[in-house]
C-alpha positions, -999 to +999 in steps of 0.1 A: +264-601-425+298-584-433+329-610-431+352-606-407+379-577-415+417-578-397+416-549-378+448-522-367+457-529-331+432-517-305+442-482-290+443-482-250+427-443-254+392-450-278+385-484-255+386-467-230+364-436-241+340-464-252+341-474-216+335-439-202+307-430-229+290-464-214+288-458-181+278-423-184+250-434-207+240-463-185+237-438-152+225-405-170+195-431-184+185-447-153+188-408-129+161-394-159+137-420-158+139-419-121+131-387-122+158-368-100+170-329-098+192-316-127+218-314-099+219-352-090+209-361-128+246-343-138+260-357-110+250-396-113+262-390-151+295-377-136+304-403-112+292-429-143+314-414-165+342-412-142+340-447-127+342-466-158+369-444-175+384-454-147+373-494-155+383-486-193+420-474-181+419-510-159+405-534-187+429-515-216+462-517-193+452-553-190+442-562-221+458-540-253+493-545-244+492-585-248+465-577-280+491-551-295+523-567-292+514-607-291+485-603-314+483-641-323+491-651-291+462-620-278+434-643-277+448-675-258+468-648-233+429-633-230+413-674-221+440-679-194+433-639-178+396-653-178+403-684-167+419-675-135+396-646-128+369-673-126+388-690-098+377-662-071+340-669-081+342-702-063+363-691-037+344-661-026+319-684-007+344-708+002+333-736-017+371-750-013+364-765+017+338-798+012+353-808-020+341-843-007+313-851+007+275-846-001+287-815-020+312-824-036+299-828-070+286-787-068+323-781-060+340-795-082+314-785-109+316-750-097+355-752-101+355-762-137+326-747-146+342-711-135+373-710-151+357-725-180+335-694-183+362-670-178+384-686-205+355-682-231+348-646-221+386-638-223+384-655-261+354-635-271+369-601-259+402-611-274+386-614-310+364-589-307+387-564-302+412-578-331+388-582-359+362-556-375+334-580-370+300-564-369+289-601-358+312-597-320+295-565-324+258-577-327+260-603-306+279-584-275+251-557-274+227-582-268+244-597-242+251-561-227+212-558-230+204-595-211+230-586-187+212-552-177+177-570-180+187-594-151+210-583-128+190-567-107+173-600-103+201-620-091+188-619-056+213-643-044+242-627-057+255-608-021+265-639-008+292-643-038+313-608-040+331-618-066+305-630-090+281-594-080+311-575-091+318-595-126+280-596-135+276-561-123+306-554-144+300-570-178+275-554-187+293-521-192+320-537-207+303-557-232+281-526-243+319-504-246+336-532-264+302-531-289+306-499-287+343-502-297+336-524-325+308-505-344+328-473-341+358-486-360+343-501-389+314-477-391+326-438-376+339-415-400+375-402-394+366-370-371+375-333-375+404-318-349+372-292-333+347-324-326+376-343-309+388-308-291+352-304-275+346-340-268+381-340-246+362-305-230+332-320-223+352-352-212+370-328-189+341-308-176+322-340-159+353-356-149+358-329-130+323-325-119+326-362-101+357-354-089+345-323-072+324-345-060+342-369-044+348-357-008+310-359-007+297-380+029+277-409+019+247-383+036+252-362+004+254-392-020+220-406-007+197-399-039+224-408-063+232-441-037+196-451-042+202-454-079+219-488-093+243-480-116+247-445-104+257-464-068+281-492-087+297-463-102+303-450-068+314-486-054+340-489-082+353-452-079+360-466-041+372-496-054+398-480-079+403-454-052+411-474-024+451-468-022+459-482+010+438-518+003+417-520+031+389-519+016+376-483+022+388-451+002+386-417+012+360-405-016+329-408-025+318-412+011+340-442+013+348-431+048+385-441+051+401-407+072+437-419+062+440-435+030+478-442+039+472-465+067+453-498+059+446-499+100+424-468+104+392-472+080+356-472+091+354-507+103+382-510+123+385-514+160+390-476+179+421-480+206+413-461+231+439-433+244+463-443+210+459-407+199+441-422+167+409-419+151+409-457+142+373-461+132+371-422+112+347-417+137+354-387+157+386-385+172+402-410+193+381-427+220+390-410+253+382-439+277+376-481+270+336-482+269+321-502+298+320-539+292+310-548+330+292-533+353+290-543+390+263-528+413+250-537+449+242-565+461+201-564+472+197-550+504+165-569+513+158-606+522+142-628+494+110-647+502+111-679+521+114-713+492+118-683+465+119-695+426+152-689+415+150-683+373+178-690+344+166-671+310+186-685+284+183-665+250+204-676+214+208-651+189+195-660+153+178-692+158+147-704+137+124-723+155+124-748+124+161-754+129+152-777+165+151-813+167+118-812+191+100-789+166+111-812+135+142-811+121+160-839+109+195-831+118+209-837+151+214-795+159+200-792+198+201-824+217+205-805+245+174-781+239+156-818+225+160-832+263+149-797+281+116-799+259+106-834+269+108-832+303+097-796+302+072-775+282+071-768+249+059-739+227+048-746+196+040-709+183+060-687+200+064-652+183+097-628+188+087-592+196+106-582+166+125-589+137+158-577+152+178-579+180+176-546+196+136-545+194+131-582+204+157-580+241+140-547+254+107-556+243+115-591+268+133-576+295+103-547+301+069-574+293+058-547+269+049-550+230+077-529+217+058-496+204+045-493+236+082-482+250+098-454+250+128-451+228+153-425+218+174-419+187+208-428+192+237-435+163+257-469+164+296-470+159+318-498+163+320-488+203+297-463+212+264-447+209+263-412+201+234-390+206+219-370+173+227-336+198+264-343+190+266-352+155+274-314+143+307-313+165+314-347+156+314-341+120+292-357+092+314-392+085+291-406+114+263-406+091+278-436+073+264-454+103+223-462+105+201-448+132+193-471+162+168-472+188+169-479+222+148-481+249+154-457+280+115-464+292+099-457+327+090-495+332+107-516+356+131-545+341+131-577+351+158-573+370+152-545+389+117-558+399+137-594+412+162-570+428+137-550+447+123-593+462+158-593+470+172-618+443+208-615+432+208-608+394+235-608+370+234-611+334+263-621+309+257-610+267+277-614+241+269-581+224+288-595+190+299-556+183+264-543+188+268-512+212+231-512+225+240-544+242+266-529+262+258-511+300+243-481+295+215-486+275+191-498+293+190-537+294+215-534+318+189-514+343+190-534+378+213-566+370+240-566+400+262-574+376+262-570+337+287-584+317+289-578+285+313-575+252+317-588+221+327-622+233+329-640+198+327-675+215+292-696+228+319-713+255+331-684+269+296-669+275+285-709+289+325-703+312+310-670+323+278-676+332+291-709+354+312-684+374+283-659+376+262-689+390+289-702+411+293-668+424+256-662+434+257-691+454+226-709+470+206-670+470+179-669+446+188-657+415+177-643+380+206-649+357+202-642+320+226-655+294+228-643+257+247-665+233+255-648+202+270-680+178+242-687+153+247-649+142+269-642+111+300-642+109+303-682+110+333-703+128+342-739+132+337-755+164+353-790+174+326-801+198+298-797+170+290-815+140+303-807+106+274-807+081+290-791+051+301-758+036+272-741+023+252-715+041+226-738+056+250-764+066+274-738+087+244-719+106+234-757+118+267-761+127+270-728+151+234-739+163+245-774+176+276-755+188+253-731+210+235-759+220+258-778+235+270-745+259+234-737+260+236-780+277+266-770+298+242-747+316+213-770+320+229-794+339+245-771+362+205-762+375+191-798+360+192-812+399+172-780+415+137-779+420+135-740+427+150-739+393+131-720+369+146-723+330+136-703+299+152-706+266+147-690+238+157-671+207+155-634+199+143-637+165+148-665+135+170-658+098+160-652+064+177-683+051+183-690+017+206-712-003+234-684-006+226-656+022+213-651+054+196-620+072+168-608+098+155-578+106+139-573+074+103-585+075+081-601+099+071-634+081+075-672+101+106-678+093+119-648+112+095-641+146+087-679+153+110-683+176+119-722+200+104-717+230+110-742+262+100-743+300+111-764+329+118-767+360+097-751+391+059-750+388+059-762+350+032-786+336+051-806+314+036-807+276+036-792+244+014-757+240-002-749+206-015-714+213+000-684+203+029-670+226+052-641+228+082-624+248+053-601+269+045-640+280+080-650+291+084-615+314+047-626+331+059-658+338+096-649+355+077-624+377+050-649+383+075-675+392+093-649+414+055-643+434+052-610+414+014-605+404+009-583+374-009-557+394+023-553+424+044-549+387+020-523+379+021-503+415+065-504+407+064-495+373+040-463+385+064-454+417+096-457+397+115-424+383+136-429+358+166-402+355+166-412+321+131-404+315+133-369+331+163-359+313+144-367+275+112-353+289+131-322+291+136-322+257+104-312+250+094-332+218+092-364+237+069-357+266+042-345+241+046-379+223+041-398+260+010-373+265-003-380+232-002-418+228-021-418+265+003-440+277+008-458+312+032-483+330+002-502+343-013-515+311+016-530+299+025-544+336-002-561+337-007-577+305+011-614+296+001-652+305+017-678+335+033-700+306+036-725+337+000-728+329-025-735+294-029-705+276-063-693+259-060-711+225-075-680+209-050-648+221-029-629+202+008-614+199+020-584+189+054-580+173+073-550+152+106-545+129+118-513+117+151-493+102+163-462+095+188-448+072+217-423+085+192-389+079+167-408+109+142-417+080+121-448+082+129-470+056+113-498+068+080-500+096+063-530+098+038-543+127+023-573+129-003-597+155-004-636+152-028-662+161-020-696+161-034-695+129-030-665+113-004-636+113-011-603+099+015-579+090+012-542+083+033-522+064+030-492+080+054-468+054+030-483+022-005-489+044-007-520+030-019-556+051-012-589+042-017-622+059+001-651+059+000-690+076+024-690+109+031-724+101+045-713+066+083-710+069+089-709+034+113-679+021+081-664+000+053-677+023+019-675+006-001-644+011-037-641+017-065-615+026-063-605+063-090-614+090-111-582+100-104-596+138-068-593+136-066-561+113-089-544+140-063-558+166-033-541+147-057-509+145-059-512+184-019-520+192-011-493+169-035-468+187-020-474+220+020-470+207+043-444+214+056-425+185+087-425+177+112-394+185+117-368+159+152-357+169+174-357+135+210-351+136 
């Protein structure tokens, strides 16, 4: 090994062409050996190179003034720079909060642990960029090497920002700072023509990216799906984001005015403020609906009529209830419905997210077996695929989203047409396909819905809705939204600590005590049916939390509880589902499955027509051989035992911004066994319902059940193949 030489002081211009040649290498690499056009190879090598030239300019201002001018001092100025950059890594998941407590060790490890890191990294790149050392050399390169080796392996890492950006980071900055070192003690003094075409070439692809640059993120999709190539593109947003709101206007960032932090993709649109606040076709002309109020019924309900109160929670996991076994005190209130009422042991969403799993309940059918449209979400509208050209291409920043507009009767509609007074009040949490208009709304007297951001202003709400109905019959449905991310602080719940875990059981006792507020307003009627449940569970691990993504336990098993009118009190151990809870409201309400049938056949929807006309949907209806009465029909009297050996059907899917599937998954559970289908890789796996584990163990499928998914999937609609 060569001793350690003192070296001139670093030059802000080669550290930061080391840092440029880096990340160019880096994305050029990984868009060859994924094997993309010439056109996106250049173009991922472009965006590399221009991203961390960018980083190089950033780390050099930073770091070569104090190394140049202080250079004894470079090194400790380096450990303090580190040092307090390691403070954001504990505050990005706010680990400041429980510094006492049962985690208060982790904190207050975390805190010194941090800075303590960031200090040594800060006196590593210090020396190594003072000293010839081929040592700092060696021994960064293989960091640079580990670091790319496991990055993409940090599964947990989206729940800390700050730490996903650092490790992203390093890597390119240790392998330009090796880079750096073996250059200056080994490169031979170049020629004036090598330098003159290394500054073209330099040139040429910056300017290539930056051509680039006004690309939508539409047009970035193959170099997106790449991960360097796309953490180029996130830190040329970054760098280029001159207003601070946390969007720039290249790169398909999406920002429209890069002057005003106010207007940027996320932000709420103002209707009538002559501003595109959201960047997402012109100022919004009118306030979307929030409420809508129809007519009362016009026909009397039956004599000693069943009123019914469907209660659903957003993003609860059935092993998150005190009456299915869990420890902490999160749903007294749910605890005390289940023991005088009846409980569900294996209750199955009908999908893995939110606007699958509410029209699949609302209709009683498995949710292939609708009919659903393409539409595209913003933050307060849904726009149809017809008007995306006049609209303009930023709208593709936004996912596809489904939603029903089938020929079946609601709920609603068919308690309605018995003469029951219906309302319905949904915190949509910014989720357009919850508001009026999209089809879950279809026969409620009254809908009220918005993004209400607070479990005790749905539980206010719904008192008044029930106080306004009177003594009628009624079917009110609530929808409380808390356990969903974001998460709050609540005074009337307990505090269980700071991490993930502990603050999603905090916003689930806090819906459960709304969620009580409501049962006791009906706990004194006997013509009181009650039904709560959840639309779907989490994916929750000990940093993050999702859904929507797969269809194991943790995310379909859903708490299900009955009481009140006509309900054997018990617990039930056979498999359930949604289809289940729509056959027993319209059971309750005297509806037999085949007078829900005879509607479901009579009724016209406008809604239907109008996509019929379209041509490509009525020859998917024709095709699948679908009818309203097989689904009408189908479902069990929870009131009542359930045939231990049935089965439930349940789905998930997503698209990306061009309408392509980029995830379709089916499954059917027993109440032991669930079988899930990956429908885009033909692939079926089986796993225990009882697992809830995050990686539940897999197994070979039953032939039963894989014939059952054969069956379900023969029956189901196909999807619409409108693409904007």
């Amino acid at each position: 090994m060569l001793p350690d030489e003192p070296a001139d002081p670093p030059s802000a211009l080669e550290l930061t062409a080391c840092f440029g040649a880096i990340g160019a290498l880096i994305c050029g690499i990984e868009a060859l050996a994924a094997g993309v056009s010439l056109a996106d190879l250049w173009l991922a090598t472009s965006i590399g190179l221009f991203a961390s030239t960018l980083l190089g300019l950033t780390v050099s201002a930073a770091t070569v003034p104090a190394l140049r001018y202080l250079p004894r001092f470079g090194p400790a100025i380096a450990m303090l720079a580190g040092a307090l950059a390691g403070v954001p890594f504990v505050a990005a998941p706010g680990m400041f909060e429980p510094l006492i407590g049962a985690h208060g060790r982790v904190v207050w490890a975390a805190l010194v642990v941090g800075p303590l890191t960031g200090a040594l990294a800060g006196f590593v790149i210090g020396r190594a960029v003072q000293l010839r050392s081929m040592f700092f050399a060696l021994v960064l390169s293989a960091f640079s090497l580990v670091l790319l080796f496991l990055e993409p392996r940090l599964v947990a890492l989206p729940a800390y920002p700050a730490a996903a950006w650092g490790i992203r980071i390093l890597p390119w900055g240790a392998a330009a700072l090796a880079l750096h070192q073996l250059r200056r003690r080994n490169a031979p003094p170049g020629s004036v023509r090598a330098r003159r075409v290394f500054v073209a070439v330099w040139v040429v692809l910056i300017g290539t990216a930056w051509l680039s640059a006004g690309r939508t993120r539409g047009e970035l999709d193959d170099v997106l799906a790449l991960r360097h190539p796309q953490l180029g593109v996130m830190l040329a947003r970054a760098l280029t984001d001159f207003d601070g709101d946390g969007f720039s206007r290249t790169f398909g960032g999406g920002d429209c005015d890069d002057g005003n932090p106010r207007v940027h993709p996320r932000a709420p649109e103002v209707a009538g403020n002559g501003v595109d606040d959201n960047c997402r076709g012109g100022d919004l002309e009118a306030p979307p609906a929030r409420t809508r109020v129809g007519a009362p019924p016009t026909v009397p309900p039956p004599e000693r009529a069943i009123s019914v109160l469907l209660v659903t929670i957003d993003t609860l996991r059935v092993d998150r209830v005190g009456s299915y076994g869990y420890e902490r005190p999160t749903t007294p209130s749910l605890d005390a419905l289940a023991a005088r009422g009846r409980r569900f042991e294996r209750a199955f969403s009908s999908g893995g997210w939110t606007a699958i799993s509410l029209p699949s309940l609302l209709r009683g059918a498995p949710a292939r077996e609708l009919r659903w449209e393409r539409l595209f979400a913003t933050d307060d509208r849904m726009v149809e695929p017809v008007a995306i050209p006049r609209l303009g291409p930023k709208l593709r920043v936004k996912s596809a989203v489904l939603v029903t507009r089938d020929e079946r009767l609601t709920l609603a509609q068919h308690l309605a047409a018995r003469g029951y007074r219906t309302g319905a009040v949904v915190d949509s949490g910014g989720n357009a396909f919850l508001l009026p208009g999209y089809g879950l709304d279809d026969g409620f007297e009254r809908f009220d819905a918005e993004p209400i951001d607070d479990d005790t202003a749905v539980a206010d709400r719904t008192l008044g809705l029930l106080r306004e109905l009177g003594g009628s019959p009624f079917f009110v449905w609530a929808h409380f939204y808390g356990p969903h991310a974001p998460d709050r602080r609540h005074a009337d719940a307990p505090d269980f600590g700071g991490g993930a875990s502990e603050r999603y059981d905090h916003e689930i006792a806090h819906a459960d005590v709304q969620v009580g507020r409501l049962l006791a307003a009906v706990a004194g009627r006997n013509d009181v049916l009650v039904l709560v449940t959840a639309d779907h569970g989490e994916i929750l691990g000990p940093l993050t939390r999702a859904h929507g993504n797969d269809l194991n336990p943790y995310t379909v098993r859903v708490p299900l509880v009955i009481a009140g009118a006509g309900v054997t009190p018990g617990v039930e151990e056979g498999a359930v589902g949604f289809v289940d809870v729509a056959r027993t409201v319209l059971a309750a309400a005297g509806i037999s499955g085949e007078d829900a049938a005879r509607a479901g056949a009579a009724s016209e929807s406008p809604a239907v027509e109008g996509a019929q006309s379209e041509g490509n949907e009525s020859e998917g209806i024709a095709s699948a051989g679908m009818t309203t009465e097989g689904a009408a029909s189908e479902g069990a009297d929870l009131r009542r035992e359930v045939d231990p050996d049935r089965f439930v059907r349940m789905d998930t899917w997503r698209f990306d911004a061009r309408g392509r599937a980029t995830l379709d998954l089916s499954a059917v559970a027993t109440a032991d066994e669930l079988v899930i289908r990956d429908r885009l890789l033909q692939v079926d796996t089986a796993v225990d319902p009882d697992d809830l584990e995050r990686a539940p163990t897999r197994r070979e499928p039953s032939p039963e059940l894989t014939r059952a998914i054969d069956d379900y999937l023969e029956r189901a609609r196909p999807f619409p193949r409108t693409r904007p």
